[in-house]
C-alpha positions in Angstrom: 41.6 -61.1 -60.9 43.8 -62.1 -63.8 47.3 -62.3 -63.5 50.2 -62.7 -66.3 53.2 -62.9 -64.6 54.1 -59.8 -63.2 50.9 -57.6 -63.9 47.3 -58.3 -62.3 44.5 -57.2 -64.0 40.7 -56.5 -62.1 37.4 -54.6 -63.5 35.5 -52.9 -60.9 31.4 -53.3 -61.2 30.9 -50.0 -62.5 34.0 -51.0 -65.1 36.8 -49.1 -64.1 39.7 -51.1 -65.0 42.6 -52.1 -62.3 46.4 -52.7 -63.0 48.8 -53.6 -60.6 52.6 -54.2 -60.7 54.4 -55.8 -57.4 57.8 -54.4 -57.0 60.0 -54.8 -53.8 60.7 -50.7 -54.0 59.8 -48.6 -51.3 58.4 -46.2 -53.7 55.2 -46.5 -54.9 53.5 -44.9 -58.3 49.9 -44.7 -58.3 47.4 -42.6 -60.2 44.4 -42.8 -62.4 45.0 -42.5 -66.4 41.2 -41.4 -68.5 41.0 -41.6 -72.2 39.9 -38.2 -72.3 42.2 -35.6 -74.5 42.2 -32.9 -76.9 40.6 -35.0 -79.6 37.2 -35.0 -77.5 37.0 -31.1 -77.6 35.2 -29.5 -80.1 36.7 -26.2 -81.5 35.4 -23.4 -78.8 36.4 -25.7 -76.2 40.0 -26.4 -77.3 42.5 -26.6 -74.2 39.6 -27.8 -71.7 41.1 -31.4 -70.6 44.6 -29.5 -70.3 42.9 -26.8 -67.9 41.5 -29.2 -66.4 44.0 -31.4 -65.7 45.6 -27.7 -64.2 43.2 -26.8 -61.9 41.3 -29.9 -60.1 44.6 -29.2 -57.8 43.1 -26.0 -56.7 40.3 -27.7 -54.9 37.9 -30.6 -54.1 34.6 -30.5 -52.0 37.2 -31.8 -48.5 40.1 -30.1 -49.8 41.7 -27.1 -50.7 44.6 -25.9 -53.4 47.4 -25.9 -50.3 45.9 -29.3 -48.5 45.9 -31.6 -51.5 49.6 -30.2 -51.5 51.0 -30.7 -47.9 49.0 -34.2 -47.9 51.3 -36.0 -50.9 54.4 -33.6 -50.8 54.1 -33.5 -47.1 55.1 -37.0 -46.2 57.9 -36.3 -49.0 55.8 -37.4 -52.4 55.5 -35.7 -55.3 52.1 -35.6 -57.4 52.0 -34.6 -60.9 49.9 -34.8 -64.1 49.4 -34.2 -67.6 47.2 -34.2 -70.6 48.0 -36.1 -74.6 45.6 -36.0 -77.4 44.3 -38.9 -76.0 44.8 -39.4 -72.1 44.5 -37.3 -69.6 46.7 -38.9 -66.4 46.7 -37.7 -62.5 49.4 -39.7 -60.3 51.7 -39.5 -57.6 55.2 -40.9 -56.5 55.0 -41.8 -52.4 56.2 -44.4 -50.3 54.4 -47.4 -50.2 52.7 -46.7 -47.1 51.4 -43.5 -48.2 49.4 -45.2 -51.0 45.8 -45.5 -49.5 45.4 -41.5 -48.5 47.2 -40.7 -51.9 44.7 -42.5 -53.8 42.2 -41.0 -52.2 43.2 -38.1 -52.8 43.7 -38.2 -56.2 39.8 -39.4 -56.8 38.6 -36.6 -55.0 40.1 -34.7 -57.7 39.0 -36.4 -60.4 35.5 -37.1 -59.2 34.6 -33.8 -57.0 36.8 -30.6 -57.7 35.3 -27.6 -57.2 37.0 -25.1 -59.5 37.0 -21.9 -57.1 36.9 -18.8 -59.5 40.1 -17.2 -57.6 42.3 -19.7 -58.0 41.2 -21.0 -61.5 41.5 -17.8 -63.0 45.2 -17.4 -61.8 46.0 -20.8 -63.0 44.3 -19.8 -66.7 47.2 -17.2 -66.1 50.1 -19.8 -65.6 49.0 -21.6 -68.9 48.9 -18.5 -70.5 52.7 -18.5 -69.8 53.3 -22.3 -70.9 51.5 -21.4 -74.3 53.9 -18.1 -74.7 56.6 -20.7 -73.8 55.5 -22.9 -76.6 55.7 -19.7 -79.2 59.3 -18.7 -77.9 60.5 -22.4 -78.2 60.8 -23.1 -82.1 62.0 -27.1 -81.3 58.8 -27.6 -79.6 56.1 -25.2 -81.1 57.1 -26.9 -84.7 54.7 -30.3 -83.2 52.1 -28.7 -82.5 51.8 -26.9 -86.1 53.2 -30.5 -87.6 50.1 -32.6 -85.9 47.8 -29.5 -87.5 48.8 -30.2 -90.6 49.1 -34.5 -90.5 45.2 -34.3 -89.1 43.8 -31.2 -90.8 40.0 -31.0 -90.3 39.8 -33.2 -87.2 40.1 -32.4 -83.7 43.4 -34.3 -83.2 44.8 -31.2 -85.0 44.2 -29.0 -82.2 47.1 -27.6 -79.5 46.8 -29.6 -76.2 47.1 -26.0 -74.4 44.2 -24.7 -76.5 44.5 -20.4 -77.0 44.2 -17.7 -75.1 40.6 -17.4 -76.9 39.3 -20.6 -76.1 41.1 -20.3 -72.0 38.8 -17.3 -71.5 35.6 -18.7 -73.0 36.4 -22.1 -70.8 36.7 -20.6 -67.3 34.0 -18.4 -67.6 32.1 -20.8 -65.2 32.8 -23.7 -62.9 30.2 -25.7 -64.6 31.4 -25.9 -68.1 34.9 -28.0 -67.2 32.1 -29.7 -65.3 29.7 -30.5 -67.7 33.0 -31.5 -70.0 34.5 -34.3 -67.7 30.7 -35.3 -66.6 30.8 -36.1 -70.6 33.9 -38.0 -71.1 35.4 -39.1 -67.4 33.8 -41.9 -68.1 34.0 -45.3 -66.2 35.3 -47.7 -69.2 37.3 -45.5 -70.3 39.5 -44.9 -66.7 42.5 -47.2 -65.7 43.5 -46.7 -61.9 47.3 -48.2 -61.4 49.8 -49.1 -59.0 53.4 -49.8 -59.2 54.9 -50.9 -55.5 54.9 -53.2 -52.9 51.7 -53.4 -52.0 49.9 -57.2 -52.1 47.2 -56.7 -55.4 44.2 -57.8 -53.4 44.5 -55.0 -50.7 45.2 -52.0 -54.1 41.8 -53.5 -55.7 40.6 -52.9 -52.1 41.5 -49.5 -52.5 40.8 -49.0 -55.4 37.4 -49.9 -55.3 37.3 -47.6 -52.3 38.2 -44.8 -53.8 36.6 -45.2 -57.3 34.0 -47.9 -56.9 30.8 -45.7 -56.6 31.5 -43.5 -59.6 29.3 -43.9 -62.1 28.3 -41.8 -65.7 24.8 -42.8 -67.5 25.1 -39.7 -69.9 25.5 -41.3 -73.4 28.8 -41.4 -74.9 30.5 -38.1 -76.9 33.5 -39.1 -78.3 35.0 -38.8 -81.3 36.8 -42.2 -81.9 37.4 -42.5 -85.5 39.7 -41.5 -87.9 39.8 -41.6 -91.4 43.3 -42.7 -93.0 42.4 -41.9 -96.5 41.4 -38.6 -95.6 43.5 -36.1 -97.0 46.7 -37.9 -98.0 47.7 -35.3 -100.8 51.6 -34.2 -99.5 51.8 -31.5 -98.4 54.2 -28.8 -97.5 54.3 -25.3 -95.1 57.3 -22.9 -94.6 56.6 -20.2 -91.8 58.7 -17.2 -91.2 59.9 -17.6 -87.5 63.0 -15.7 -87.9 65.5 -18.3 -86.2 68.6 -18.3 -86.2 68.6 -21.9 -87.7 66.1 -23.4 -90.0 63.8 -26.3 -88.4 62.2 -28.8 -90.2 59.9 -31.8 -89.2 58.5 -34.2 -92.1 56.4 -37.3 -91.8 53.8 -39.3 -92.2 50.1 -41.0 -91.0 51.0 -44.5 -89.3 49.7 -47.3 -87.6 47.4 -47.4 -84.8 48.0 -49.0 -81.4 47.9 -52.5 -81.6 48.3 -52.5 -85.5 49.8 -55.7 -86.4 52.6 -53.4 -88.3 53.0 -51.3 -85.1 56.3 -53.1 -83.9 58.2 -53.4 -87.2 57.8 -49.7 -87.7 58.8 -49.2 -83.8 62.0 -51.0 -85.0 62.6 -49.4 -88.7 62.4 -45.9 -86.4 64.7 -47.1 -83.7 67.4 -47.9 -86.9 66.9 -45.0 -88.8 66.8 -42.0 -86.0 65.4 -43.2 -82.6 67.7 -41.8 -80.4 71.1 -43.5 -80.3 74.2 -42.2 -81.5 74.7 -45.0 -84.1 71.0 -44.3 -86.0 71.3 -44.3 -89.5 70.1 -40.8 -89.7 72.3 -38.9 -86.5 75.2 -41.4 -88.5 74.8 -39.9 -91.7 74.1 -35.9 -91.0 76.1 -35.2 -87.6 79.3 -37.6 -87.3 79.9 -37.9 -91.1 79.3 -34.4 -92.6 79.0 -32.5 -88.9 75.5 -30.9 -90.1 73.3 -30.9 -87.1 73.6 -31.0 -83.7 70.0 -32.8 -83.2 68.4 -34.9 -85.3 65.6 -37.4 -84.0 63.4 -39.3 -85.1 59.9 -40.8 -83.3 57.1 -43.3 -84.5 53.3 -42.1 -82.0 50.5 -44.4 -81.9 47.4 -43.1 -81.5 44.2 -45.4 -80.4 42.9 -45.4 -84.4 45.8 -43.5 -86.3 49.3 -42.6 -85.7 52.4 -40.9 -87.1 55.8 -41.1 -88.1 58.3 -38.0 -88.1 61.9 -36.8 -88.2 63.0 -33.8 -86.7 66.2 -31.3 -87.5 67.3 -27.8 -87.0 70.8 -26.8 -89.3 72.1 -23.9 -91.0 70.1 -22.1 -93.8 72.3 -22.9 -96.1 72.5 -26.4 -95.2 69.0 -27.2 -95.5 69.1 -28.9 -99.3 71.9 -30.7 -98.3 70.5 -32.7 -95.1 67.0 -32.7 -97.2 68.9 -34.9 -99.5 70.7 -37.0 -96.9 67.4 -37.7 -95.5 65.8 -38.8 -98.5 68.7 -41.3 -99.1 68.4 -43.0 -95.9 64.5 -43.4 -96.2 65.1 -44.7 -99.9 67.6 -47.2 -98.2 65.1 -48.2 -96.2 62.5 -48.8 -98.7 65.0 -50.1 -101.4 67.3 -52.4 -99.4 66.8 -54.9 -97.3 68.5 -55.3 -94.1 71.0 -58.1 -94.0 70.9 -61.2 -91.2 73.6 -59.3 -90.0 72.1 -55.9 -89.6 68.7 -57.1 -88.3 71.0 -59.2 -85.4 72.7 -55.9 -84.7 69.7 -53.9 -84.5 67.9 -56.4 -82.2 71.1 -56.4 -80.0 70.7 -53.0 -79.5 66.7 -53.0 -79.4 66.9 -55.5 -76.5 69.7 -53.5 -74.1 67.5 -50.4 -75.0 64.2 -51.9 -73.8 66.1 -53.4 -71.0 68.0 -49.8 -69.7 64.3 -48.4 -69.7 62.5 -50.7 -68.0 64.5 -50.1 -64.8 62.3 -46.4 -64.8 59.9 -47.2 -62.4 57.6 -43.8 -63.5 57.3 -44.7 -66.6 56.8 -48.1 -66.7 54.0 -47.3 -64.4 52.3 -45.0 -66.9 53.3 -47.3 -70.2 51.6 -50.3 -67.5 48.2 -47.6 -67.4 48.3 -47.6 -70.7 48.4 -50.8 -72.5 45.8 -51.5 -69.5 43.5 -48.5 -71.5 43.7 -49.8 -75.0 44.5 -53.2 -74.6 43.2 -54.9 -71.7 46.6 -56.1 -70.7 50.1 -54.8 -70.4 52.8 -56.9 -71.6 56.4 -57.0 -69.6 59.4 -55.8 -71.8 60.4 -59.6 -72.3 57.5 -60.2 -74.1 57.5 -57.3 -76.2 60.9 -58.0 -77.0 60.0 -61.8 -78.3 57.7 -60.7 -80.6 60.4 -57.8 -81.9 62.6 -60.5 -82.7 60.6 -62.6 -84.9 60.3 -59.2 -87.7 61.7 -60.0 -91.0 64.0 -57.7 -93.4 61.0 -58.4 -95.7 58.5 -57.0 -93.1 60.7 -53.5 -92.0 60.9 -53.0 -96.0 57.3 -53.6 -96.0 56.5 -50.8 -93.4 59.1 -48.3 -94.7 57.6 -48.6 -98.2 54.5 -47.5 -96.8 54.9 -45.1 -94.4 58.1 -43.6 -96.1 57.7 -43.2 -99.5 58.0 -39.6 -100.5 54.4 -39.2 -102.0 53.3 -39.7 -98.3 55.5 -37.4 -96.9 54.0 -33.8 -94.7 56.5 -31.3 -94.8 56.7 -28.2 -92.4 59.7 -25.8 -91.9 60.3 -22.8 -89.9 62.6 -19.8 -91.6 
């Protein structure tokens, strides 16, 4: 067992990796995270680790839909889930004294659901809804089309929810989301975490309880790579959605997890539209010429790619005019280097941000899970922070001349 501080770290035999987080809470968050998403599905499978992720709650070999229910929301828990293009992630908030049975629990439904034919077909149902959501939600549907264009011609492309064509061809049979997680639930690529006051030695205990016989000899099929240079013409899509407002999303490819540039760009976004009333970007088009009500802006790292993109919804009419705002504040990004000044002010900011968040005991738990997956190890906040603070001005111009310049730039609006 390693230990850095405030995280221990623990590899089962069959190489399942443990993380653990002691906090004096009476809550406890604990759950399994798999590297299995919508990149491993091929194209007639699309939406399978979503359904999936849906409907191992309707059933394991010891329980059914209703007991797996009453047993974590019974004693007052809640249990939840949900699928990336990347990560698929089961876990539950319960007291601490609730986290041996919950653990359980949740293996049985990772390692031995059932998939009863009732109750899975009325679950494709319920997606079927979240997927008309999607369509009736421009803000959030304009992603999903954004990512399709970024990765064109590789699976990362695809809609987490998959279609209504691919739903009916996937639940046709118990046996093909069966033969899909016997592919890629594999053991290296599984993280089971805690977060709660529970000693590390008796969760590995548990752990290794719960998970330790589980095993996978079918060869690997995953598809792990992704080629940056693939495609990086700009591009640019208008679809006729007939909103009242026009929305618009642009971006770019970025850095992968772990990249050495992944923090200076996490920074350069924070500055220019991540979230804060005082970003460059919600500065320049909201409180100075009152154009939006929304703009945002967000930096994703994948495990081997990764992209950068700024979303806004304005009037029709308005649509040159914050086009042109935006452009300016990437151009002062790429042209101008941040004075000692600015880079203290945006660090001062970084580190109360990074601070606020770290007191969200559900997340952290799940950012914990996975650093665990793709790094080994999961830094605390502190020491994420330290290496923040050592960025240049010369290293945030570096990234924003690369990953903003307008010849790299995807374009996609909805009219």
């Amino acid at each position: 067992m390693q230990e850095n501080k405030q995280f221990f770290y623990h590899r089962l035999p069959n190489n399942i990796k443990i993380v653990h987080c002691r906090t004096q809470s009476a809550v406890a968050y604990v759950g399994v995270m798999i590297g299995a998403g919508t990149r491993d599905e091929r194209p007639e499978e699309n939406g399978m680790a979503h359904y999936i992720e849906h409907c191992v709650f309707k059933g394991t070999v010891f329980h059914s839909a209703r007991q797996i229910i009453r047993q974590i929301e019974g004693v007052g828990g809640e249990i939840n889930a949900y699928t990336t293009k990347e990560e698929t992630t089961f876990y539950a908030a319960t007291l601490n004294e609730h986290v041996p049975q919950t653990l359980r629990l949740i293996s049985e439904m990772v390692l031995c659901p059932t998939f009863p034919k009732a109750e899975t077909d009325k679950e494709r149902m319920v997606i079927y809804d979240e997927i008309e959501s999607y369509n009736d939600s421009p803000s959030e549907l304009i992603y999903d089309d954004f990512e399709n264009m970024l990765f064109a011609g590789h699976s990362l492309a695809q809609p987490i929810l998959g279609t209504k064509r691919t739903l009916r061809n996937i639940s046709k049979s118990p046996d093909r989301p069966r033969a899909w997680m016997a592919q890629h639930y594999r053991p290296e690529r599984m993280v089971v975490f805690c977060q709660g006051d529970i000693p590390a030695s008796r969760f590995v205990r548990l752990a290794e309880q719960a998970f330790g016989d589980y095993t996978n000899t079918l060869p690997p099929d995953r598809q792990l790579t992704f080629a940056q240079e693939q495609d990086r013409q700009p591009q640019s899509a208008s679809y006729q959605k007939h909103t009242h407002q026009t929305h618009v999303m642009l971006g770019a490819r970025a850095y992968p997890i772990a990249h050495e540039k992944q923090l200076p760009l996490y920074l350069t976004n924070n500055i220019l539209g991540g979230g804060s009333l005082n970003s460059r970007l919600n500065i320049a088009l909201r409180e100075a010429r009152g154009l939006v009500y929304t703009i945002e802006s967000t930096y994703t790292p994948l495990s081997d790619t990764g992209y950068w993109s700024t979303y806004f919804a304005c009037e029709p009419e308005q649509l040159e005019q914050c086009m042109d705002v935006i452009r300016h504040e990437l151009q002062r990004l790429i042209r101008t280097p941040l004075t000692p000044r600015e880079l203290r002010a945006a660090l001062r900011q970084l580190r109360g941000q990074m601070a606020i968040a770290a007191q969200n005991a559900e997340n952290n738990a799940l950012a914990m899970a996975k650093s665990m997956l793709y790094r080994d190890y999961a830094p605390t906040w502190q020491e994420t922070f330290e290496q923040i603070a050592r960025i240049t001005p010369e290293q945030l111009q570096d990234v924003a001349s690369e990953i903003l310049a307008p010849e790299n730039l995807v374009v996609l609006k909805y009219e």
